[in-house]
N, C-alpha and C positions, 0 to 999 in steps of 0.2 A: 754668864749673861753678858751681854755687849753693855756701854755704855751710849747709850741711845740720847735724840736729844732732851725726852722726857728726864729722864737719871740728871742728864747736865743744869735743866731749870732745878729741881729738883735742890740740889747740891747747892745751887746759888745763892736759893731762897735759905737754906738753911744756914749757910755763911754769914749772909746779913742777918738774921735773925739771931746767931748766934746760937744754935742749935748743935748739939755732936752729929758726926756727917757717918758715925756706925748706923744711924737709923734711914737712912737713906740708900740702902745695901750698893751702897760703891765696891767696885774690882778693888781688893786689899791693895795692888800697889798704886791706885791711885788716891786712895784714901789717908796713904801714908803721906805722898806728896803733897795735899790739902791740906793736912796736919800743922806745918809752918804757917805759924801767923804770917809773916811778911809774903807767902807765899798765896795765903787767902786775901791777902790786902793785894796784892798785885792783879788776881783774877778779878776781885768785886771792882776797883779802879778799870779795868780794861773792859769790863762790861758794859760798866755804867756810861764810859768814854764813849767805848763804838757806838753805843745804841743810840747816846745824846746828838754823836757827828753822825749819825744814818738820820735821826729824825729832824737834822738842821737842813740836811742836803735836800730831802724828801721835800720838803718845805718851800724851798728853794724851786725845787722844778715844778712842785703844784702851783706856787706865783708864775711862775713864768708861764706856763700853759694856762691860765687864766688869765692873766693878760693879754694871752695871744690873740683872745676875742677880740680886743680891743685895738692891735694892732691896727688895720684897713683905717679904723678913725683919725688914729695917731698919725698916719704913714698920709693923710689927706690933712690932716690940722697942719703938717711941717710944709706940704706941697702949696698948698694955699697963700700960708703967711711970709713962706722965705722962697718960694721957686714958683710962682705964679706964671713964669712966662713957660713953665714946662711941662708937658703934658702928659699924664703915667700913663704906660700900657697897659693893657689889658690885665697881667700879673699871670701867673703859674695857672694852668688847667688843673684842674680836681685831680684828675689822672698823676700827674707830678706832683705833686703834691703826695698822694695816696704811698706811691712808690719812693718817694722820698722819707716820708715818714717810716716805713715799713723798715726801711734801710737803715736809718738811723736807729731806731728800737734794738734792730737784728742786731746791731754791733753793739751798743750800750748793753745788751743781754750779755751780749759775748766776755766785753769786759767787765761786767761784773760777775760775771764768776770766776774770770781769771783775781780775780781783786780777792773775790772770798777766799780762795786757795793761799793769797797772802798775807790772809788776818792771824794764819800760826805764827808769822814771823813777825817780832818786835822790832818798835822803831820801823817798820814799813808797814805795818795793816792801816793806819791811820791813813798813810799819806798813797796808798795802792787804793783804799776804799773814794779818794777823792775823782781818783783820774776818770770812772765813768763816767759820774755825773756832770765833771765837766764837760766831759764830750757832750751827755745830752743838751746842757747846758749853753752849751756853743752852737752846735748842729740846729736847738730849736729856735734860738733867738736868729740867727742867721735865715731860716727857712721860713719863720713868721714874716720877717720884713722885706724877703726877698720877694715872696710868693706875693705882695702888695704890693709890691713897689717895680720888679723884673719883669720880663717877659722869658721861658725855658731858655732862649737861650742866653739874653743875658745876667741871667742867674748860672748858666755854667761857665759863661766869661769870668763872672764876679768869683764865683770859686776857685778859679784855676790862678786867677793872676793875683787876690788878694788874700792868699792862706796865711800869711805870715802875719798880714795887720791887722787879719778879724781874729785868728790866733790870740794876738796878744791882748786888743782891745777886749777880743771874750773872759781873757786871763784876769784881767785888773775888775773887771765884772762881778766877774763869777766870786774873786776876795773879798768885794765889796759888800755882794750876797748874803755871806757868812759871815757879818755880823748880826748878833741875835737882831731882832725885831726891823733895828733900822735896815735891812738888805730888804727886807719884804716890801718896802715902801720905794724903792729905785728902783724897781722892775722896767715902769713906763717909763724913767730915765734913757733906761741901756736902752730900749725899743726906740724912742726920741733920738740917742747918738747915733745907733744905727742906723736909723732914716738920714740923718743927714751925713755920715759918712757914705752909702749908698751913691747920692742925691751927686754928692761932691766928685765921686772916682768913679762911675758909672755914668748917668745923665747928661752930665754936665760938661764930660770931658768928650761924649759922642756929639755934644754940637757943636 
C-alpha cells in the first residue's frame, strides 16, 4: 500500500499522542525511521512550524485583501490633506484590473507549488514557503493603490521604473506583517506609504 496523505495525518496524530505507529500500518521501512525519538521530534516540530508559518502568511494576505476595500478611501483621505492642488485620474478600468489580478494569482499558484516541492528540503522549505506570499503580497498592495491612485498607463510607468523601491519597500512590509497580531493592524499603514510614495514619484514629478 502507498503511503497516502491519509496514512501521513494519521502517523502524526499518533506521534503527538504518543501512540505505537505498528497500528497505523506504516510501509516497515518507514515505520523503522519514525521509530527514533529525535527523529519523531523533528517531524511533529516541522509540522507544527509550517502549518503555524502557512496560517501566519494566510493571514496576512486575507488583511491585506480586506483592506483593499478600503483603499479608494485611504488613497482620497492622503490626496485631500497633503496634495490638494492634485488631481487623481480616473484609476485602472475594471478590465485591468481583472487581468492584473488574474496574472498575479497565475504566478503566486505557480510559485507555490514550486515552494511545496521545497518543503523536503531542510533549512529551505520555511524560507521557499515565504517567497509566494510575498509576491502576492507585493503584487496586491501595489495593484490596490495603483488601480486608485494611476491611470493604465501610469501604473505601467510606475512598474517599470520603480521595481527596485516598491521591491524593497514591499520587503520591510511584508517582515512587518509577520509579526503575530501587531502586522494585522499596519495593513492601512503600507496602503497610507504607498499612497504617498505614488503621490511623490509619479504625480508630482509629472507636474
Amino acid at each position: 500500500m502507498g503511503f497516502g496523505g491519509t496514512h501521513l495525518w494519521d502517523a502524526l496524530q499518533a506521534l503527538e499522542a504518543g501512540e505505537p505507529l505498528a497500528a497505523q500500518a506504516l510501509p516497515g521501512w518507514l515505520e523503522v525511521f519514525l521509530a527514533y525519538s529525535i527523529v519523531q521530534w523533528v517531524v511533529i516540530t516541522l509540522f507544527y512550524l509550517l502549518g503555524g508559518v502557512l496560517a501566519l502568511l494566510l493571514s496576512v494576505i486575507i488583511a491585506l485583501i480586506v483592506i483593499g476595500f478600503f483603499t479608494p478611501w485611504l488613497v482620497r483621505l492622503v490626496q485631500k490633506r497633503h496634495y490638494p492642488t492634485l488631481s487623481l485620474p480616473q484609476g485602472l478600468p475594471v478590465a485591468v484590473v481583472i487581468k492584473e489580478s488574474i496574472g498575479i494569482f497565475g504566478k503566486f499558484l505557480g510559485l507555490l507549488a514550486l515552494s511545496l516541492v521545497l518543503l523536503a528540503f531542510p533549512f529551505v522549505n520555511i524560507a521557499a514557503l515565504h517567497v509566494p506570499f510575498f509576491y502576492l503580497f507585493y503584487r496586491i498592495l501595489m495593484l490596490d493603490v495603483g488601480s486608485a491612485l494611476l491611470d493604465a498607463s501610469g501604473y505601467e510607468v510606475f512598474k517599470a521604473t520603480h521595481r527596485s523601491s516598491t521591491l524593497a519597500i514591499s520587503l520591510v512590509c511584508f517582515a512587518l506583517s509577520l509579526i503575530p497580531f501587531v502586522g494585522l493592524f499596519l495593513q492601512p499603514l503600507f496602503v497610507l506609504y504607498f499612497t504617498h510614495y505614488m503621490f511623490q514619484n509619479v504625480l508630482l514629478v509629472s507636474k
